[in-house]
N, C-alpha and C positions, 0 to 999 in steps of 0.2 A: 885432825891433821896427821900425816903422817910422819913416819918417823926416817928422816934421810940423815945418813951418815956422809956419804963421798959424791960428787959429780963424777957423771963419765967420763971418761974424757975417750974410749975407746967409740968409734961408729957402727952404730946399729946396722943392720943388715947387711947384704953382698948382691950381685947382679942389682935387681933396681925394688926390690922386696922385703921389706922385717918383716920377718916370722916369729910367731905369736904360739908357744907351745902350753896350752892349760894342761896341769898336770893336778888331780885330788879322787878324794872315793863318792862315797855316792852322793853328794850333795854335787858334783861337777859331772859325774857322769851322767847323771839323771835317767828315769824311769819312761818307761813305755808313758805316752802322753804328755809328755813333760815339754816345755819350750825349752828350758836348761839356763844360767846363768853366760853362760858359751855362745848362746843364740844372740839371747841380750849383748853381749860384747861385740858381737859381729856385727850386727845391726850400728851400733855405736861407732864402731872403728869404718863401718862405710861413710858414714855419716862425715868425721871430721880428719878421717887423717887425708893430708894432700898428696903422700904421696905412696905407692902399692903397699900390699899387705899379705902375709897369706894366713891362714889358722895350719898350725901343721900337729903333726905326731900320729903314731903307729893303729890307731884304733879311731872308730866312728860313732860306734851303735850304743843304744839306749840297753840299764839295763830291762829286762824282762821277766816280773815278779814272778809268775804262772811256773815260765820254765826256769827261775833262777838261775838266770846266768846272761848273760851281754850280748842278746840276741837279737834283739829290737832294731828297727828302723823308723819306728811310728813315733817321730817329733811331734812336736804340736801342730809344729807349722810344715807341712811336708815341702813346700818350695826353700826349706832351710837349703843351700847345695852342698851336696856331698862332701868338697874338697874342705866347705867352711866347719864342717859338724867332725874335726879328726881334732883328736886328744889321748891324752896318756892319763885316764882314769878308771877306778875299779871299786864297784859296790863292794866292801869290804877290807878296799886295801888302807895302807896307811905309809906313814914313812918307812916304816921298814920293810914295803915292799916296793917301793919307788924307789929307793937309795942304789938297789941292784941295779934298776933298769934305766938309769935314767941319762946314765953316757952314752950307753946306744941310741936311746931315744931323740937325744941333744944330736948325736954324731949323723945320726940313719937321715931325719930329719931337717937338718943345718938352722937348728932352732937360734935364737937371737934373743928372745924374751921368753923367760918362763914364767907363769901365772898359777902361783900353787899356793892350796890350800887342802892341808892337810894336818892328820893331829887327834883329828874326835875320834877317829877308830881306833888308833894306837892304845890312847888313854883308855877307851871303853873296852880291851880285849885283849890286848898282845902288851905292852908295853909302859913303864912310868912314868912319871914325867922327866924324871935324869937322862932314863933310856931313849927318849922319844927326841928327845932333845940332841941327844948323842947321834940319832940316826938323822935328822936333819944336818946337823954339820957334815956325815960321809956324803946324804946328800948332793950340799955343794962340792965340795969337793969333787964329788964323782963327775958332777956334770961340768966343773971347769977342766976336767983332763980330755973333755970332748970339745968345748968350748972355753979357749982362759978369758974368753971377753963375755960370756952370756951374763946378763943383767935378770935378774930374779925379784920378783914380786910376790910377798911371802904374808897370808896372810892368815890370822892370828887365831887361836879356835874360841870360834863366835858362841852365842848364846843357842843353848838345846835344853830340850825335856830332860835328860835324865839328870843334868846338873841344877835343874831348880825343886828338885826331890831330894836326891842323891849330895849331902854336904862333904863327903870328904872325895868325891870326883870330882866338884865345883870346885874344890882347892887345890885339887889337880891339873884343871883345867887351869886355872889360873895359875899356877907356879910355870906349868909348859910355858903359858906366853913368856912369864917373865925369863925363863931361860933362851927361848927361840928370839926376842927381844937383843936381849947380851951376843945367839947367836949371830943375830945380823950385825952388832957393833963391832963383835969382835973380827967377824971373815971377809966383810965390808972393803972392796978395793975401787980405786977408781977406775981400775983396768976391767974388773969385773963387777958391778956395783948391785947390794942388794936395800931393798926396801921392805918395809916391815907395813903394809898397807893399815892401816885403820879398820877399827872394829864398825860395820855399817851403822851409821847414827839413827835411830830408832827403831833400830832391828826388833821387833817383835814376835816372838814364835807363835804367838798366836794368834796371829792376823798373816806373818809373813812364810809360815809354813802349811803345810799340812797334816803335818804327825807328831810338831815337835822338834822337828832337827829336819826334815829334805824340805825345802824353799818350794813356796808356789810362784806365780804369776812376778808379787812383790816383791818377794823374797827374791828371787833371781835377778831384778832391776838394780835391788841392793847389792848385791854382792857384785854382780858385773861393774857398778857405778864405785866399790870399793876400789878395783884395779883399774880400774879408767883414771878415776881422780887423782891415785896414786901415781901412776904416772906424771899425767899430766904437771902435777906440782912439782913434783920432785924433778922430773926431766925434761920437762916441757913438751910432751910426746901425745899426740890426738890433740884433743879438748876436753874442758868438765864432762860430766856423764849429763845431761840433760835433765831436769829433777824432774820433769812431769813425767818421764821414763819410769823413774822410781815408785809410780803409785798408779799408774794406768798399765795394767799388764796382760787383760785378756780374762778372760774364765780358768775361773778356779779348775787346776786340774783335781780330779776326784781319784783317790786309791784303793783301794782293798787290800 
């Protein structure tokens, strides 16, 4: 279940559209072959919401390992369209590189809902969990001086390889939740309202990834079905995420 502090009480969208801006690093951006977690939502949000929608934000493409860097177009599913596959994600970034960008992003965009999930890079490279935690609250904040109504769907740093090795990162990881947790009690407004999505309930990396940490086929039904459901409970917004979604996801994408 997830974790709801406030109802909105402000209204989603403008002209006749919620926009829907995913904002994380490489587990959202996703890889040259990839379907993406993003795909999965979209698929989803045709499915049940009755009334428009758009996917918005400043960037499209996959990254692409070969040439390392975010050059890709090669979905899994190339009939994905264009306007559905835009995000504010970066193989490498984390909060503290999303906290700069992310008023523009809200403002350029006229985003409504944000769907972020970020965190594992922070902790793995740049940042602690105090720090990391700190940079999620400029954050929000940043992005309500763009939006004071945008509503945020924030979700918690999931289960990876290097934290079932690695013990004092796993206790890293877990101190972030529990602070990014307090973050959403504490900055929680009805006018602008955040949620703290649930950890996806049988997340498995090793069936639901393929390295570890980037989400295959399953893996990406999970985490899309994380922000769906979240919603949905908490705001009454789309419908549940579909479970047979969660476990029927196509061919294993293959990496190098």
């Amino acid at each position: 279940m997830s974790i709801v502090t406030s109802q909105a009480t402000a209204a989603i969208g403008h002209d006749d559209a919620m926009r829907f801006l995913p904002v994380g690093d490489s587990m959202t951006i996703g890889a040259t072959g990839d379907f993406t977690w993003r795909y999965r939502l979209w698929q989803h949000l045709g499915a049940v919401c009755p009334t428009p929608y758009e996917i918005v934000g400043p960037r499209t493409t996959l990254y692409d390992p070969e040439a390392n860097a975010p050059l890709s177009h090669a979905y899994a599913d190339p009939s994905f369209p264009p306007d559905a596959r835009r995000h504010l994600a970066g193989w490498g970034e984390g909060w503290l590189h999303m906290a700069p960008a992310i008023a523009d992003a809200v403002r350029e965009a006229e985003a409504d809902v944000l769907l972020v999930s970020l965190g594992l890079i922070d902790l793995g490279f740049y940042t602690d969990a105090e720090q990391t935690a700190a940079n999620a609250r400029t954050f929000i904040t940043a992005a309500r001086t763009a939006n004071p109504h945008i509503r945020m769907v924030l979700l918690p740093v999931i289960p990876n390889v290097r934290a079932e090795s690695d013990a004092p990162f796993a206790a890293s990881c877990t101190r972030f939740n529990e602070l990014l947790a307090k973050a959403v009690a504490d900055l929680d407004t009805p006018a602008s309202p955040l949620l703290l999505a649930s950890r996806p309930p049988g997340y498995d990396i090793h069936t639901d990834t393929y390295d570890g940490t980037h989400p295959g086929p399953t893996g990406e039904h999970l985490l899309a079905a994380a922000f769906a459901d979240a919603m949905h409970q908490a705001w009454g917004l789309g419908g549940p995420y579909a479970r047979q979604r969660a476990v029927v996801g196509g061919p294993v994408t293959a990496k190098v």
